[in-house]
C-alpha positions, 0 to 999 in steps of 0.5 A: 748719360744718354747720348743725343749726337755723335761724341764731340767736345769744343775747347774753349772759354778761357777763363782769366782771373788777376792773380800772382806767380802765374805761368805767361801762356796756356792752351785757350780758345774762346777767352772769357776775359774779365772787364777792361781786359782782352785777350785773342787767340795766338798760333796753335798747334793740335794732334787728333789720332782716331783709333777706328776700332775703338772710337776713341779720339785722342787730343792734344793741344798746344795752344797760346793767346794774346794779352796786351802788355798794359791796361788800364785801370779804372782811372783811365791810368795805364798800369801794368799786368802783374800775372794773370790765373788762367784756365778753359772749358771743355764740353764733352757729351761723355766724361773724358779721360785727361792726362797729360803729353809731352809737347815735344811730339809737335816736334817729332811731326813737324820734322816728319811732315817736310817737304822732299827736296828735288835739285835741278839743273838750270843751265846757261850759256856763259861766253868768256875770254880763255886767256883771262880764265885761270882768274875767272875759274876759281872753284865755288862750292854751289849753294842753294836757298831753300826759299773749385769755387762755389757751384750753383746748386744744379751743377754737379762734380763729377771728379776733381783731379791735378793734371800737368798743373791744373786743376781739373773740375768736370762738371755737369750742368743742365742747361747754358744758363747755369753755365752763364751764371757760373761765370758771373759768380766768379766775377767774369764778363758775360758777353754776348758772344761768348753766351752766344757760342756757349748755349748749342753745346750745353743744350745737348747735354755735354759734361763740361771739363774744367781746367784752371791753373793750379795755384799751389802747383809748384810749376812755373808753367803748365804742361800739354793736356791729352783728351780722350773722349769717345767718337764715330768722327773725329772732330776739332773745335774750330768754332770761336765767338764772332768777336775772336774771328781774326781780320781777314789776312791776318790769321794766326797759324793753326798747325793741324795732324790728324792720325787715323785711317787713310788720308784725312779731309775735313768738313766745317759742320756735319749737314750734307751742305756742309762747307769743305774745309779748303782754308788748311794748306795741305802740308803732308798725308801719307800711310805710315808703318806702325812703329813711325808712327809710334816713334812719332807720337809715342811722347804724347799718346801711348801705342796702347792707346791706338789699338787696331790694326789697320794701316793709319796715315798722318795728314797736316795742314797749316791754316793762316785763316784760324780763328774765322769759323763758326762751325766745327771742323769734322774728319773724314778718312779715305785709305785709297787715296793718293798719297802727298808730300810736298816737294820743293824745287832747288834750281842748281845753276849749271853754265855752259863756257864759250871761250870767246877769243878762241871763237873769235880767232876761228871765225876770223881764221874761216873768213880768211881762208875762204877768201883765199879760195876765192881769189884763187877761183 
């Protein structure tokens, strides 16, 4: 397929169906929900590691949504959800190659990325009676609070294959139409702001990868999916329909780790007035020796997958704003840049004791004496 823009590839349009024995969550960005129904976009957790000799971007995924516990049915009577079949898209300009990874990654980078504790004193003067101190001196540890169906005709597949307990179609069609139509075959609503979102990426000509629960699949819950797709810039489908923007101050958490080389900044959009990416807090961003980072992402992304040798950094952000954009989120890399940790302040109380009945003696015990001089003057 000829190649029109830099590669990159948009998760999205979780597709749901009614069906039994299905798993309760799965990786989905932009739900496309059948009537009556809606479901939202939950806490996500990404892993992009560029390999700048290669181009290649690895992408992983762990990702939730919200479904409502009742709905109701066409009586206006509330029932419950009894299951549901689920699945996504993924328009990539290039046919991706999909395996599958081992969540427990997320786990090995949140360990990584926390923050360095530094304890300091916090002194005080504490005045006491020395007499009463064998009942007042009693020892204290201190403690500290670290606060497959039918495809119209101009829908081709490119390959069919069962990954992590999908099944996977990739596809090619010609315009966003046919993809539009698609949904409406198989019985899915085809809202405006889901046709909104969808027409720029399959203009361009993308490949559309399809995931879909396996519904023979003997997994009771389905499993991280890795992607790997061809890019001069790593790039992360932060774009969602306008209906799946979360009301302001009520985000969900996006945990975002990118690997690549140097310290990662993003921008939302790739035009030259195009925003900076200030709504992830940054967490961590420091250069790594070659076998921490594959210790660390090791389970989900092979060391043969990352095959140059320059230095690479993990960079983290948290952001509590996501879904809330309608660009893309782009990265860029800077080697030089200065390294960061967070640091988190533990105050350690510390006291200085004044024994005050001693204090109270010499003063008066001064008093007198200087009296006593006086008199004698």
């Amino acid at each position: 397929m000829k190649r029109h823009h830099p590669a990159w590839w948009i998760f999205g349009l979780a597709i749901v169906l009614f069906l039994r024995d299905t798993p309760p969550c799965v990786d989905a960005c932009c739900p496309a929900y059948r009537l009556g129904q809606e479901f939202r976009i939950a806490d996500q957790r990404i892993l992009i590691a560029w390999d700048p000799e290669t181009k290649i971007e690895h992408f992983v995924r762990e990702a939730a949504f919200k479904r409502p516990e009742q709905m109701q049915d066409a009586n206006g009577q509330v029932r419950q959800d009894t299951g549901s079949d689920f699945g996504f898209l993924v328009p990539s300009p290039s046919e991706p190659q999909i395996e599958e990874a081992d969540a427990s990654v997320f786990g090995s980078l949140s360990a990584t990325i926390q923050p360095r504790i530094e304890v300091k004193d916090r002194w005080s003067v504490n005045p006491f009676p020395l007499v009463l101190s064998p009942f007042l001196l009693s020892s204290k540890s201190p403690t500290s609070r670290v606060a497959t169906d039918s495809l119209p005709p101009s829908v081709d597949v490119l390959q069919n294959k069962k990954v992590a307990g999908y099944d996977v179609a990739v596809l090619k069609a010609s315009d966003a139409k046919e993809l539009v139509q698609w949904l409406k075959d198989h019985q899915y609503e085809s809202r405006k702001d889901l046709e909104e979102w969808v027409v720029p990426y399959v203009e361009k000509g993308w490949i559309i990868t399809a995931f879909k629960y396996d519904s023979d699949s003997n997994r009771t819950q389905v499993g991280t999916v890795r992607i790997s797709f061809a890019t001069d810039h790593p790039v992360f489908p932060y774009r969602v329909p306008k209906d799946q923007f979360a009301q302001q101050g009520r985000g969900n958490l996006l945990q975002v780790f990118v690997v690549g080389p140097g310290r990662a900044s993003g921008s939302l959009g790739q035009s030259p007035s195009s925003e900076v990416w200030t709504r992830g807090q940054l967490r961590f961003s420091m250069p790594l020796a070659r076998h921490q980072l594959e210790q660390m992402i090791g389970p989900a992304i092979a060391s043969d997958q990352i095959k140059t040798s320059e230095p690479l950094w993990l960079t983290a952000w948290d952001d509590r704003t996501w879904p809330s954009s309608d660009q893309d989120l782009w990265f860029e890399f800077d080697p030089k840049a200065t390294p960061y940790q967070e640091v988190r302040i533990v105050n350690r109380d510390r006291s200085v004791y004044l024994p005050i009945d001693v204090l109270g003696l010499a003063t008066l015990g001064t008093g007198l004496w200087v009296r006593r001089r006086r008199v004698k003057a």
